[in-house]
MARRO-353877 format. One record per residue (C-alpha): residue in one letter; x, y, z; residue number from 0. Coordinates in pm, 1 decimal. Each point is the difference from the previous one (the first is absolute). Layout:
N
   r         xx         yy         zz     k
   A          X          Y          Z   NUM
...
END
This chain:
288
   r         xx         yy         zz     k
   X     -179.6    -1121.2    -2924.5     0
   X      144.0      -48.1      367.3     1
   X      182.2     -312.6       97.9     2
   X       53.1      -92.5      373.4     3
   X      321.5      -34.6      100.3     4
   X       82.7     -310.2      157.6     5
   X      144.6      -90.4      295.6     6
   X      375.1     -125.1      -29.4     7
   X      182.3      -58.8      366.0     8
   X     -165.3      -14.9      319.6     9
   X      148.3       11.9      326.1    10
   X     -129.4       18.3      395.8    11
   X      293.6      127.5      222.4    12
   X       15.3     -280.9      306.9    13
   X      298.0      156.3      200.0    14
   X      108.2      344.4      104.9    15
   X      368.0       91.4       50.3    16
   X      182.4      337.3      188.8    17
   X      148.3      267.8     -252.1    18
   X      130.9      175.3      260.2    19
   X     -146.1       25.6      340.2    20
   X     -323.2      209.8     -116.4    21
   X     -151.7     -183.7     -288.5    22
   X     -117.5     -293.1       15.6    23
   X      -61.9     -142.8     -354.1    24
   X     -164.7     -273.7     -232.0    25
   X      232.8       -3.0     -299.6    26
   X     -255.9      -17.0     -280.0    27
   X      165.6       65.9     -313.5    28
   X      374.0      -42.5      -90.1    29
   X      220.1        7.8     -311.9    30
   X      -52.0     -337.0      -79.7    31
   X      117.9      -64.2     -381.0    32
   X     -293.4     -204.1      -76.7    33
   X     -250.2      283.1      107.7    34
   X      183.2      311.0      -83.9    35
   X     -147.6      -37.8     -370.4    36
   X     -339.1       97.5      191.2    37
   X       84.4      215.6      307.5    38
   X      280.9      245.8     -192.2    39
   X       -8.0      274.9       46.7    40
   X      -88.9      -81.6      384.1    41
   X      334.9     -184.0      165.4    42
   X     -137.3      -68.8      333.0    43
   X     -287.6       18.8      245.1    44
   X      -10.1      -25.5      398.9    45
   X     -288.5       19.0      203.4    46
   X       18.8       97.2      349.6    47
   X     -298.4      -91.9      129.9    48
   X     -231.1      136.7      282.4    49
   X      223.4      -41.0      306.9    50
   X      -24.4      182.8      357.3    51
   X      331.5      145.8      143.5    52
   X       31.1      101.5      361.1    53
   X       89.7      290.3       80.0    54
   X      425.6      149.0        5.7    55
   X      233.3      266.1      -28.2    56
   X      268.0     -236.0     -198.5    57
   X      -25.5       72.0     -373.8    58
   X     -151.6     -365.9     -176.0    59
   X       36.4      -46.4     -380.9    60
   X      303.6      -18.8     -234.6    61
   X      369.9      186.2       32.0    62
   X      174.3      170.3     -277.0    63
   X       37.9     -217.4     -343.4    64
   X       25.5       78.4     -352.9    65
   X     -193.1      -48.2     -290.1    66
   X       44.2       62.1     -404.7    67
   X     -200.9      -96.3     -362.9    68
   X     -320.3       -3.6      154.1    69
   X     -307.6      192.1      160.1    70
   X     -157.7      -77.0      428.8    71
   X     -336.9      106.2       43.4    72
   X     -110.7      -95.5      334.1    73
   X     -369.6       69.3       92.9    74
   X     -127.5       45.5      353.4    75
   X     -318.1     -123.2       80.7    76
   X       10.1       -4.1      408.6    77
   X      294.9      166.3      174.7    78
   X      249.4      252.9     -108.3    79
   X      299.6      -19.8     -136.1    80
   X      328.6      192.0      -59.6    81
   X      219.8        6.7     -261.9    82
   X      360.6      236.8      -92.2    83
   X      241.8      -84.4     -270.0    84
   X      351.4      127.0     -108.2    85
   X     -129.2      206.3     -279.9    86
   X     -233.0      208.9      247.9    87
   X     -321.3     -129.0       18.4    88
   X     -202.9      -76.5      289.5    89
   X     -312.3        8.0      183.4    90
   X     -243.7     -175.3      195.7    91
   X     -296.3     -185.5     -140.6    92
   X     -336.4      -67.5      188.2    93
   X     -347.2     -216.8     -118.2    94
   X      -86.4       18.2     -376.7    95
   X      356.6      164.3      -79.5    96
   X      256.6     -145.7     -224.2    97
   X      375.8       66.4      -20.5    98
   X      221.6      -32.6     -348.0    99
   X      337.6      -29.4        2.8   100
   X      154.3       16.0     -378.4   101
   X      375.0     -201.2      105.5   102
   X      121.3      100.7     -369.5   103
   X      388.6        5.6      -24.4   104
   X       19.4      -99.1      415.1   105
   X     -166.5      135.2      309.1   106
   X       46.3      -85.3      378.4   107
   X     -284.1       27.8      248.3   108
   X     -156.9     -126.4      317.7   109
   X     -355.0      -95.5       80.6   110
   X     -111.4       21.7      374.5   111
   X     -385.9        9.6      191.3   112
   X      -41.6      360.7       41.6   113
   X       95.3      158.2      332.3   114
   X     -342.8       66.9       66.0   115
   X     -157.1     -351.4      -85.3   116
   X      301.1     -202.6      190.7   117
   X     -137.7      232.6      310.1   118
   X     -320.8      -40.7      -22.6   119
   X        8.4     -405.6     -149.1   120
   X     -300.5     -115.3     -176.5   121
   X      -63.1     -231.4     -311.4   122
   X      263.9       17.2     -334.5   123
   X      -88.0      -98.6     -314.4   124
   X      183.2       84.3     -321.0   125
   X       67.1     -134.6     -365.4   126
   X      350.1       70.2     -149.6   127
   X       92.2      -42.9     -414.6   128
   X      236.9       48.5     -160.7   129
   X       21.4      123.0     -330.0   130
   X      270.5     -108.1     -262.1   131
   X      113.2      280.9     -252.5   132
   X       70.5       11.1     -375.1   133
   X      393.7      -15.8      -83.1   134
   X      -24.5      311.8     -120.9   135
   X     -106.0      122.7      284.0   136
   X      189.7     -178.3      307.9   137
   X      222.0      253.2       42.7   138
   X     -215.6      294.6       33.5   139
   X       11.2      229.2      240.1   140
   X     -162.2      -84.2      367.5   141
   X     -351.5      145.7       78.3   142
   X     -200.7      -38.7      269.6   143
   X     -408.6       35.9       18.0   144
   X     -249.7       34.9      298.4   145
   X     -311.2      -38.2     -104.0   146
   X     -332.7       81.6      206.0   147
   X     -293.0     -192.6       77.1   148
   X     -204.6      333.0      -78.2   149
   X      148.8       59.1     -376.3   150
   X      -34.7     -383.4      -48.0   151
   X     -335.9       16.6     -269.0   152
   X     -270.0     -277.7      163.0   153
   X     -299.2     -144.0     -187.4   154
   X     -296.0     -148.2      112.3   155
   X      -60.3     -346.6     -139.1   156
   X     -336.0      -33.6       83.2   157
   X     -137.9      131.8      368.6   158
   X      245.9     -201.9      190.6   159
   X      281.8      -63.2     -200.0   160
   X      324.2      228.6      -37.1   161
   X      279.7       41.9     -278.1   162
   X      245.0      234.4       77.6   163
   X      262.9       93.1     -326.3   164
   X      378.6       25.1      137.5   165
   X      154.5      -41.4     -285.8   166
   X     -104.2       25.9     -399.0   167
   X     -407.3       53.9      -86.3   168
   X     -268.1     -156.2       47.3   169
   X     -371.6      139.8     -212.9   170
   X      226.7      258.5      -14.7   171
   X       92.6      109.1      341.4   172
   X      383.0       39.7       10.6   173
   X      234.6      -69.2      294.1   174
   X      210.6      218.7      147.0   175
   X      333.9     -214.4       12.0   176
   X      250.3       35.5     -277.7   177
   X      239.6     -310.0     -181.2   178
   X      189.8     -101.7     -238.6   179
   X     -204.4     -314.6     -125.5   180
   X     -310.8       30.9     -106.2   181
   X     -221.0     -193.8      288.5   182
   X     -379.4       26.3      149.1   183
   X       -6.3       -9.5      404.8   184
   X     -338.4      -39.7      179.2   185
   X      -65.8      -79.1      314.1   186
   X     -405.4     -157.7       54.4   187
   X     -183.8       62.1      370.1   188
   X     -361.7     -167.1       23.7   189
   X     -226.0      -61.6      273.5   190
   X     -219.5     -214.8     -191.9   191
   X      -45.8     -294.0     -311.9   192
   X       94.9      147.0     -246.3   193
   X       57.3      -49.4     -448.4   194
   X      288.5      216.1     -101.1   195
   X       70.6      -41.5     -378.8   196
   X      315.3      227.9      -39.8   197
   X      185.7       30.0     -380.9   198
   X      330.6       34.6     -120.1   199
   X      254.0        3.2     -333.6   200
   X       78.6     -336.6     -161.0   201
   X      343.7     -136.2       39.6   202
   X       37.4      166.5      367.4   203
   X       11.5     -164.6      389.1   204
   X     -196.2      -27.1      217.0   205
   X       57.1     -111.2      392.7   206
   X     -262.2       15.7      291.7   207
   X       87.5      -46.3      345.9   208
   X     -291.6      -72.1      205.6   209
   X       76.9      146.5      407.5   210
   X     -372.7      -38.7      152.0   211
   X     -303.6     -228.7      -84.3   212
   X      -32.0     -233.2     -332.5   213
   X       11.3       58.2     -378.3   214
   X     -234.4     -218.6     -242.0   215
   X      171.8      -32.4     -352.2   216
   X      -10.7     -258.2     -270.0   217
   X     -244.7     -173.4      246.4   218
   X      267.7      -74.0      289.7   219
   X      -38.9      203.0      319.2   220
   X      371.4      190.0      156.0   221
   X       38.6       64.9      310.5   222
   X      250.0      275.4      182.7   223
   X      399.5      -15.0      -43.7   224
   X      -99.5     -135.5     -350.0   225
   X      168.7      141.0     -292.9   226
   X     -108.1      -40.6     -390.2   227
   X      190.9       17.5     -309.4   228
   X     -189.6       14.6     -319.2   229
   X      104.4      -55.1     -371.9   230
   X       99.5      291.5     -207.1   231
   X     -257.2      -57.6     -265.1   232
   X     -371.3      170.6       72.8   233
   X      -85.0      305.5       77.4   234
   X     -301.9      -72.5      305.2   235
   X       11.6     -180.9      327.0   236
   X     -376.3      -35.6      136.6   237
   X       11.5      -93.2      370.9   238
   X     -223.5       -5.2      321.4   239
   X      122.2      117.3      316.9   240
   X     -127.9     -150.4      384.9   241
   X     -108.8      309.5      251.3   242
   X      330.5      170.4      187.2   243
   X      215.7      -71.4     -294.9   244
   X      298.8      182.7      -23.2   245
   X      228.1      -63.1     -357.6   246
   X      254.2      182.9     -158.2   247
   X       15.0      -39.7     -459.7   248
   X      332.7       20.0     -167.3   249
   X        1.1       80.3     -342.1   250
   X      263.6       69.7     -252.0   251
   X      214.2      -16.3     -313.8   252
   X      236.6     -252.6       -8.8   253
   X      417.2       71.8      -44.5   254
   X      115.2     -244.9     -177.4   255
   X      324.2       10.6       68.4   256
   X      235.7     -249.0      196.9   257
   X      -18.8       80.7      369.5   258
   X      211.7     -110.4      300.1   259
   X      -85.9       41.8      321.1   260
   X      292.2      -15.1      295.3   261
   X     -123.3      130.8      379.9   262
   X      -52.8      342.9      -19.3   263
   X       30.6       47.0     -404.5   264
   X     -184.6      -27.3     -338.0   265
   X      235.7       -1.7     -278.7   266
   X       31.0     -140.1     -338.4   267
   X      302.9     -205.3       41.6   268
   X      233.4     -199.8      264.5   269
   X      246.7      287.0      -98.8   270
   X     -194.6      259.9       89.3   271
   X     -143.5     -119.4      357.4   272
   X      423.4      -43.7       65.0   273
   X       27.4      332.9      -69.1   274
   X     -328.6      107.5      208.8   275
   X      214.2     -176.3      298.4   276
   X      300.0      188.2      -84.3   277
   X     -111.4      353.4      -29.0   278
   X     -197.2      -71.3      308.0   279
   X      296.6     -106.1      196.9   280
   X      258.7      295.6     -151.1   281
   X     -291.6      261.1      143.7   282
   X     -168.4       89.3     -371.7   283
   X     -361.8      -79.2       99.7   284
   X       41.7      301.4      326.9   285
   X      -73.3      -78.7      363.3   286
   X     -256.9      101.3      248.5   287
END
């Protein structure tokens, strides 16, 4: 028999701050220690939301920094963006593409507006998350992932509702992305009212971060820059979605494991985010 999972945290973001001089961000989910029992293995979440930029030729976004323990997955949903990293990666992202950037034992990289949107201007709007990895895994190797709006699997939820599967399944359409944890990313496009019952394994979280229109759950109505954090027991959330609602579903296994968060780093211990600063410093993690 299912069992609706229940929500746990709620949260509406009230205030935007810089990262940078290109994104523009509500800070929506952080590693706070009495939530990471139901975010893990998700650290953090920014939303950049719709903005307009005029038009330049000076580069806006974030310089060179350093990152280790953890996964970014930033996914463009208006303007482009452009990413390189120490380990060789890079690319440019447009609409409906997502980038993945496995940190592992220590990466460096920069994040910029494309050349070609900062000439042109227009509206940006992102989402950034970050990942956290096992132990046993935050010192793998680096990788980085561009992934396509085209090879991103999309299901019709009805005639004017859209699922698309970025990461994990979903009725058994697979993602294309590839990580360490086990997790379920959707993002949800619909242009009309709309019930979306969606299912999931017991003893996993679950986050939804609503970016356009309203959510109806547990009879209470959401609006945008709201984010929801349900309890890990239950394996269905049944919800009802306003017309032009935009939404993007975290799912995943939990780590249970001790985590500490510092700037730039996801570790396990104080010990090891001093030696995340150090190996930085001495020139370990690579330079752009």
């Amino acid at each position: 028999m299912k069992e609706l999972k229940k929500i746990k945290f709620t949260h509406t973001a009230s205030q935007k701050h810089w990262v940078g001089d290109g994104f523009h961000v509500y800070g929506l989910l952080r590693p706070l220690e009495e939530m990471n029992k139901f975010i893990s293995p998700f650290v953090m979440l920014d939303y950049a939301s719709p903005k307009e930029f005029s038009t330049t030729n000076q580069r806006r976004g974030v310089g060179e920094h350093p990152h280790r323990g953890m996964e970014t997955v930033t996914f463009a949903y208006q303007g482009e963006v452009e990413h390189r990293d120490s380990s060789g990666g890079g690319g440019v992202i447009k609409p409906g593409d997502i980038q993945w950037m496995t940190a592992g034992k220590g990466v460096v990289h920069d994040e910029f507006h494309s050349v070609a949107f900062s000439k042109k201007g227009g509206i940006f709007e992102m989402v950034q998350l970050w990942i956290n990895l096992p132990k046993k895994n935050k010192m793998a190797e680096p990788k980085y992932q561009e992934i396509k709006n085209k090879n991103i699997p999309t299901i019709a939820l009805g005639s004017g509702t859209k699922l698309r599967v970025i990461a994990g399944d979903f009725n058994g359409y697979k993602g294309p992305s590839n990580s360490f944890t086990t997790i379920n990313l959707y993002d949800i496009i619909s242009k009309i009212n709309n019930n979306i019952s969606i299912n999931f394994k017991n003893d996993t979280n679950t986050v939804i971060l609503i970016m356009a229109g309203e959510l109806k759950i547990e009879n209470k109505i959401f609006k945008d820059k709201s984010i929801l954090i349900f309890e890990r027991e239950g394996t269905e959330i049944n919800f009802k979605v306003s017309e032009k609602f935009k939404g993007l579903i975290l799912n995943g296994e939990p780590i249970d494991e001790p985590i500490v968060s510092h700037g730039p780093f996801v570790m396990n211990t104080k010990e090891e985010i001093d030696e995340a600063f150090s190996d930085y410093q001495n020139g370990k993690m690579g330079r752009l």
